[in-house]
BAMAR-63790 format. One line per 4 residues: number of its first residue (from 1); for each residue x, y, z of C-alpha. Coordinates in nm, 3 decimals, always signed. Last residue first. Layout:
BEGIN
NUM = X/Y/Z | ...
// end
This chain:
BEGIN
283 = -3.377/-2.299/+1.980 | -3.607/-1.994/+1.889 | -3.774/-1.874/+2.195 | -3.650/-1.501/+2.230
279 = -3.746/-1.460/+1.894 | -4.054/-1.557/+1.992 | -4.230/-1.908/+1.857 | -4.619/-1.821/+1.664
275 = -4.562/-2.166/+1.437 | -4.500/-1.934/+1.138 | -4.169/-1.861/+1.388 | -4.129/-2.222/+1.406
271 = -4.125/-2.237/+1.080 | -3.883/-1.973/+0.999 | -3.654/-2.161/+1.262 | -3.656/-2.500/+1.020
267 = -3.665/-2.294/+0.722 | -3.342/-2.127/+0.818 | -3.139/-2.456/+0.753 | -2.993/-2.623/+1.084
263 = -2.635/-2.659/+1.131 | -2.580/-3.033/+1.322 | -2.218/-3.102/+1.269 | -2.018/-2.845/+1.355
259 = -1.670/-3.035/+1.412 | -1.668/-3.223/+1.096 | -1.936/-3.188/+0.873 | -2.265/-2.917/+0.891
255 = -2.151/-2.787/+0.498 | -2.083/-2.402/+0.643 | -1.884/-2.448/+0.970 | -1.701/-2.748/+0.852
251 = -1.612/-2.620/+0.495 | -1.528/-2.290/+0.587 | -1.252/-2.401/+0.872 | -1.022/-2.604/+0.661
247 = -1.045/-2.541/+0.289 | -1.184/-2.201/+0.253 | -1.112/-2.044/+0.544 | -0.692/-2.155/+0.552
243 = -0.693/-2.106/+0.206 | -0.784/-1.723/+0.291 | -0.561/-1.652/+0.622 | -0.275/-1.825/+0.444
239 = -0.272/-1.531/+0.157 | -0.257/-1.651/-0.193 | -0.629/-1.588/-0.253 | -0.617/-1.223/-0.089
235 = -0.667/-1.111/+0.250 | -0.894/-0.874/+0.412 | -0.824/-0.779/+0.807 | -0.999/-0.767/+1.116
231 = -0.820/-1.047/+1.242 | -1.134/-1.212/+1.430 | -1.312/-1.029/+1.176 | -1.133/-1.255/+0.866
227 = -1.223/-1.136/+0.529 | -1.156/-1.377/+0.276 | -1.040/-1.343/-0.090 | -1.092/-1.554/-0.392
223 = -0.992/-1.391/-0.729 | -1.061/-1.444/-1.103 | -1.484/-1.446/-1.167 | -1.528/-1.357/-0.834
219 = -1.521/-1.532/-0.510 | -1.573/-1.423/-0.136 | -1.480/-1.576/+0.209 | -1.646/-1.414/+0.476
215 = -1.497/-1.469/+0.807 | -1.609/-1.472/+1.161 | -1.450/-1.537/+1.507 | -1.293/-1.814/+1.750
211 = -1.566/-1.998/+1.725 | -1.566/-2.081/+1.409 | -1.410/-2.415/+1.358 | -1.648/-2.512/+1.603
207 = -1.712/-2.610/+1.978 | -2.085/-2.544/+2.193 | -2.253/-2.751/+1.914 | -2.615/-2.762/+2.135
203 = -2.667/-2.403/+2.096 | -2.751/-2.470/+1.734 | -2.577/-2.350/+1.393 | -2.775/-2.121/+1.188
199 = -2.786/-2.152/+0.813 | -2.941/-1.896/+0.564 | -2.925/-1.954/+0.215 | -2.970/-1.654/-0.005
195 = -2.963/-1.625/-0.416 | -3.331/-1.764/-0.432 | -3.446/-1.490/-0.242 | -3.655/-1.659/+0.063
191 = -3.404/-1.637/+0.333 | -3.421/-1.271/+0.297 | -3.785/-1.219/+0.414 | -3.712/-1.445/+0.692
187 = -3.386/-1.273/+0.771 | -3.618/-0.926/+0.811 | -3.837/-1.127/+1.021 | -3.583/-1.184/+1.260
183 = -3.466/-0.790/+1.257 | -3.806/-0.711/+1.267 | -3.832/-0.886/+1.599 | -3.525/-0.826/+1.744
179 = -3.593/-0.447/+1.698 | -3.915/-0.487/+1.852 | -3.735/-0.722/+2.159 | -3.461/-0.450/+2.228
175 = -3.209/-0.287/+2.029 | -2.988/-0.625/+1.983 | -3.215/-0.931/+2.140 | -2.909/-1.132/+2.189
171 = -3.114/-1.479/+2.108 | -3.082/-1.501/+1.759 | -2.771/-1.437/+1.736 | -2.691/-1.717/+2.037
167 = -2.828/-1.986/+1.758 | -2.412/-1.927/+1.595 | -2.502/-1.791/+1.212 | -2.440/-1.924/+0.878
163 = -2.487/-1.744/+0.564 | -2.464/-1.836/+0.207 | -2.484/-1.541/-0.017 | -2.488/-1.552/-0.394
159 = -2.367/-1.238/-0.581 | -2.715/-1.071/-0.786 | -2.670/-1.092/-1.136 | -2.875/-0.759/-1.253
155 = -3.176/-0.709/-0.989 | -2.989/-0.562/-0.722 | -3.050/-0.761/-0.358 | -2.755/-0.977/-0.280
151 = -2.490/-0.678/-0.377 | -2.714/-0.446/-0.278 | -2.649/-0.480/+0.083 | -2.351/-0.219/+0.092
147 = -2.621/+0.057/+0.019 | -2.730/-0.036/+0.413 | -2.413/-0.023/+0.561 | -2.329/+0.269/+0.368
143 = -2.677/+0.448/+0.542 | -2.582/+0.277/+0.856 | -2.245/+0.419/+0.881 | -2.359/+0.778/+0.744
139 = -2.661/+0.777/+1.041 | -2.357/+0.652/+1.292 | -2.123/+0.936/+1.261 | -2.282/+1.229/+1.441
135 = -2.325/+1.000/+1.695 | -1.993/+0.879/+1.760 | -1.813/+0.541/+1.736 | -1.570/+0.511/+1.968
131 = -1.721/+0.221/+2.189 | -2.007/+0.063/+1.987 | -2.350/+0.101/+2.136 | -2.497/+0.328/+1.827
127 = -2.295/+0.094/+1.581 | -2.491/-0.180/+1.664 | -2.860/-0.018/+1.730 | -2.820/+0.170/+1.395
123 = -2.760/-0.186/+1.211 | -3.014/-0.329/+1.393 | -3.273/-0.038/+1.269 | -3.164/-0.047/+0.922
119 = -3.233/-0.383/+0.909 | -2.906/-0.649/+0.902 | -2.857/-0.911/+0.642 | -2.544/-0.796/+0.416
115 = -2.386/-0.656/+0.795 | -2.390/-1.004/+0.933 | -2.649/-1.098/+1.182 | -2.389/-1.084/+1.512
111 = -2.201/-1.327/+1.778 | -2.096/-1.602/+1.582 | -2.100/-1.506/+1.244 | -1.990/-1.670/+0.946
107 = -2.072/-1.555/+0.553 | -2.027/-1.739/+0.221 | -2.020/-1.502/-0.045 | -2.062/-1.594/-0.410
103 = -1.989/-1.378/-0.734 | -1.828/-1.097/-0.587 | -1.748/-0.758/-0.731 | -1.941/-0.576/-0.419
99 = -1.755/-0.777/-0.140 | -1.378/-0.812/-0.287 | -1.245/-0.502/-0.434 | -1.433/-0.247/-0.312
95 = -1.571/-0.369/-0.005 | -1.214/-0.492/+0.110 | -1.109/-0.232/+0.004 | -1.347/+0.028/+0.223
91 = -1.233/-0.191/+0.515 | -0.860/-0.053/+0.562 | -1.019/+0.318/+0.433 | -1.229/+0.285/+0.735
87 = -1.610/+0.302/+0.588 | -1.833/+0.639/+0.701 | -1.585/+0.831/+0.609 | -1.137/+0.828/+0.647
83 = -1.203/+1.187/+0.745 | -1.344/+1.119/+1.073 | -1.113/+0.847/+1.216 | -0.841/+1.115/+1.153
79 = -1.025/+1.395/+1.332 | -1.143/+1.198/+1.601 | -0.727/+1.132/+1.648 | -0.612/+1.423/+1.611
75 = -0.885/+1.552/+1.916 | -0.693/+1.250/+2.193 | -0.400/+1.369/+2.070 | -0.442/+1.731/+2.172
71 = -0.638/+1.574/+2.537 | -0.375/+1.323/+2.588 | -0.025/+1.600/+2.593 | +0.206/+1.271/+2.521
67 = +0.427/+1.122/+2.804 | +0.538/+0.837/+2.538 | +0.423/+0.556/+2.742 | +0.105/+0.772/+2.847
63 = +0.037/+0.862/+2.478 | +0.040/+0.558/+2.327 | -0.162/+0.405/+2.618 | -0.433/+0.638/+2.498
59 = -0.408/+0.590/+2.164 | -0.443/+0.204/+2.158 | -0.748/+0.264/+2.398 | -0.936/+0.551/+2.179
55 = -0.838/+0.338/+1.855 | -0.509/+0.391/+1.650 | -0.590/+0.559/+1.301 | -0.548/+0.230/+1.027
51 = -0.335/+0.286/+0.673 | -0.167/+0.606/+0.871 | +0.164/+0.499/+0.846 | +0.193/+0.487/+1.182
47 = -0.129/+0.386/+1.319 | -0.058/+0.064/+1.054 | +0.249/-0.014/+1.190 | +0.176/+0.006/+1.559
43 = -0.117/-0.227/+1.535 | +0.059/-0.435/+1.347 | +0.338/-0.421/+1.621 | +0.029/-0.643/+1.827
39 = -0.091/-0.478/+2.169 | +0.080/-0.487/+2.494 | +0.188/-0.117/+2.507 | +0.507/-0.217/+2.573
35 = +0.563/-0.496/+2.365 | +0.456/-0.295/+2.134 | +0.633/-0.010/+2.190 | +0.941/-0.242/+2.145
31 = +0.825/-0.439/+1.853 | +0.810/-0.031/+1.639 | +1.171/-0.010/+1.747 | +1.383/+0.221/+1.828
27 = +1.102/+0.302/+2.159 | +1.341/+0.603/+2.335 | +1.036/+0.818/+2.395 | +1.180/+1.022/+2.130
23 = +1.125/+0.732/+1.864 | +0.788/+0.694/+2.007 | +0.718/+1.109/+1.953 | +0.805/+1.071/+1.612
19 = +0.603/+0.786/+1.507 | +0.342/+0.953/+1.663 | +0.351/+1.238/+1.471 | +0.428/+1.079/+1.153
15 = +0.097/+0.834/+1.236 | -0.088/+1.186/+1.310 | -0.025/+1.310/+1.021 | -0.109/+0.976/+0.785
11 = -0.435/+0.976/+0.985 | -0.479/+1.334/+0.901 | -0.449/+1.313/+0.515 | -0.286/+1.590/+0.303
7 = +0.010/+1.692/+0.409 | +0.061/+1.364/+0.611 | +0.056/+1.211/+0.210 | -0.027/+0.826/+0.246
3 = +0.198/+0.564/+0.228 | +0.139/+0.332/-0.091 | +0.000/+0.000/+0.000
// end
């Protein structure tokens, strides 16, 4: 990735910034802050260069290893998180390049409805709770959120989705019981387009491949990627984070073999929701 212009971007100014001030500090190397800090030296790399603004909590232990003025840092740092938009520029190519261009996406969650299947109202209910995230900013994040989802519902050659979801989804009534509610009916609606297949994997498997965190591997006509959330980062085909989703862990989260044996299809819970179950009884 080429390094971005401090002149003109403020995450890349405040990664020169605090590259300078760790150097000062007496950190020569971007390993020993880490160490220090206690966070990854991607972490370190990427604030630096400006390719990812440090979080509040990254940022503020920057600043008290370094003996940094908080409260000035503190405001470059809103600022740089604020220009990159309503997508971080680190996730924007991944949407780019691999989500809206694909073919076939096959989606794992564990803990939420993933973004592709989410109501506006779930959405705004995720990202209003969300440490960091501000108010100001969360109407834009739904709104791209919600334009992002027209990759499984445009009209022209519509990207196939195949979704599976940990039962405890289900259950975390996110927003409160109405906004549960829609949200489940919502995947009902979806699980009937003949380009979605909704899976959801039941309380009973308590160990998978997946429960250390997410990933969406994607295809299009010449490149496989996968986006890994419990890395937070995209990868391409080549990458071991990619072949390690799509031939290890994908295939025993998302075809019910192996270690997650017993996925149910959505029809099963949309008819026991016909059947007059609450969202809060689906299991």
């Amino acid at each position: 990735m080429a390094r971005r212009d401090p002149e003109t971007n403020p995450a890349a100014f405040l990664g020169d910034e605090l590259r300078r001030a760790r150097l000062a500090a007496g950190f020569s190397s971007q390993d020993a802050l880490a160490a220090k800090l206690g966070f990854d030296r991607t972490v370190i790399t990427k604030a630096e260069t400006g390719e990812r603004p440090p979080t509040i909590d990254v940022l503020a232990a920057w600043c008290q290893a370094c003996r940094l003025d908080d409260e000035l840092f503190g405001r470059l740092g809103v600022l740089a998180r604020r220009a990159e938009g309503p997508l971080p520029a680190w996730f924007q190519d991944w949407v780019t390049h691999g989500e809206q261009l694909a073919e076939r996406l096959r989606w794992f969650e564990p803990l939420v409805v993933p973004g592709l299947l989410q109501t506006e109202e779930y959405a705004r209910a995720l990202l209003t709770g969300r440490i960091g995230n501000h108010v100001a900013d969360v109407e834009a994040r739904v709104t791209a959120r919600m334009d992002r989802q027209a990759v499984i519902t445009r009209e022209d050659d519509p990207a196939e989705l195949l979704a599976v979801i940990d039962d405890g989804v289900l259950r975390r009534a996110v927003g409160g019981v109405k906004v549960m509610t829609g949200q489940i009916e919502y995947l009902i609606q979806a699980s009937g387009r003949p380009n979605v297949v909704i899976q959801v994997i039941p309380a009973a498997t308590a160990v998978h491949d997946g429960v250390n965190g997410g990933g969406l591997p994607s295809r299009t006509s010449r490149t496989a990627q996968a986006w890994v959330t419990s890395k937070r980062h995209c990868a391409d085909s080549r990458s071991p984070a990619t072949k390690r989703w799509r031939r290890w862990r994908w295939p025993s989260i998302g075809s019910g073999r192996r270690r997650c044996q017993g996925a149910r299809p959505w029809h099963y819970w949309r008819r026991r929701r016909r059947h007059g179950a609450k969202p809060s009884e689906l299991a």
